[in-house]
C-alpha angles and dihedrals in degrees: 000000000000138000118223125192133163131335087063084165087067116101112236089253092050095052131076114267121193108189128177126201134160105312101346148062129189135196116217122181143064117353110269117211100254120196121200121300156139127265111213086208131036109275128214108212109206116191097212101179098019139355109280136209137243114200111192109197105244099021124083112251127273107218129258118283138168090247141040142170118210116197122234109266094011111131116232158140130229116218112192105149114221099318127105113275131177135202120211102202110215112215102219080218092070136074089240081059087078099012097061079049096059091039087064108105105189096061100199106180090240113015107031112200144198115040118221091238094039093143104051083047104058089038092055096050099039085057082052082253081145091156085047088048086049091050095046095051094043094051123183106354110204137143125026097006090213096029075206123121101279091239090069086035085064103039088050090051085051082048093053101050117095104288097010089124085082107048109111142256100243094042094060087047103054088047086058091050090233121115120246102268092046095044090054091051101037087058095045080053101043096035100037092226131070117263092243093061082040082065095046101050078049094051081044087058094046089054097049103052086041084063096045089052087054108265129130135244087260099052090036088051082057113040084043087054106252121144092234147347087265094054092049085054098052090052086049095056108039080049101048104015089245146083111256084231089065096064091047097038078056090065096265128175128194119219123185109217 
């Protein structure tokens, strides 16, 4: 099910696409002026009309390529100039989340480039395949689906259910039979991210799918538990580097699945 707005002269290729799938979600469409930001989830950066930049504040800059990975945490800014781009975001709670890592083949110690299956990636997004982009990044998926210790495993699968963004702290840790302090610390380890960005990337999930189902920012700020659409916004924008209006201002349309 998808949500339009605005821009109907655009051709479905030419307008922003938010689509959510299992563990993961993915932005295809112009390229947005992104200021800096932190992703709560790794981020995979496709240049789909060119090869794009990351600038990391403090590091000298990698070079533009077709395909990076951005760590979760880390903060950044995309420079793509005026062609089409897409962002394929990892859940830490899915094998992709460390595949897509080792398929990178420029290993740059902070920004690894250059997937192995770079072309089939940037095609299929540039043809809006967003789940074929995802499988192609992801690769063969075998083993320990989370290769994380299975007690955060656990606690990211409680995150992830309809209304886990508010279980709290102490009673996942004490699912997890870790006190407080060391489970903080063990899932910051395990999933590469804090547990309170971990809640954000769910409530985003929960947004998103609200709004594919119809609903509006208002109504998707409140059923993913944020005080108000203002605060959902904030949280929007200090995650991806944008307003969620944008997206949708930009023609935009949410699909779920």
């Amino acid at each position: 099910m998808g949500r339009g707005t605005s821009g109907l002269s655009a051709t479905r290729t030419d307008r922003a696409e938010i689509r959510v799938g299992p563990g993961w979600a993915a932005y295809a469409g112009p390229s947005l002026e992104l200021g800096y930001h932190r992703g709560a989830v790794a981020c995979l950066a496709i240049g789909i009309d060119a090869p794009l930049s990351v600038d990391v504040e403090g590091l000298p800059a990698a070079g533009p390529a077709r395909t990076v990975l951005v760590p979760a945490g880390l903060r950044h800014r995309i420079r793509s100039g005026a062609g089409r781009s897409a962002f394929l975001y990892l859940d830490p709670a899915t094998a992709a989340h460390g595949t897509c890592r080792d398929r990178m083949t420029d290993a740059h110690p902070v920004l690894p480039r250059r997937h192995v299956a770079e072309a089939e990636i940037v095609d299929r997004a540039a043809e809006r395949d967003l789940p074929g982009s995802y499988r192609a990044a992801a690769g063969p998926m075998t083993g320990d689906p989370a290769r994380i210790d299975a007690r955060i495993g656990a606690a990211l699968r409680v995150i992830g259910r309809p209304g886990g963004a508010d279980v709290a702290t102490e009673v996942l840790a004490a699912g997890a039979e870790l006190s407080p302090p060391r489970f903080r610390r063990l899932f910051a380890e395990q999933a590469g991210i804090g547990i309170r960005a971990y809640r954000r990337w769910a409530r985003m999930i929960v947004v998103a799918r609200v709004v594919a189902a119809g609903g509006d920012l208002t109504r998707a700020a409140a059923d993913a538990g944020f005080a108000t659409p203002s605060h959902l916004s904030l949280a929007f924008r200090q995650m991806f580097g944008l307003r969620p209006s944008l997206v949708l201002d930009a023609g935009g349309i949410v699909t779920d699945g």
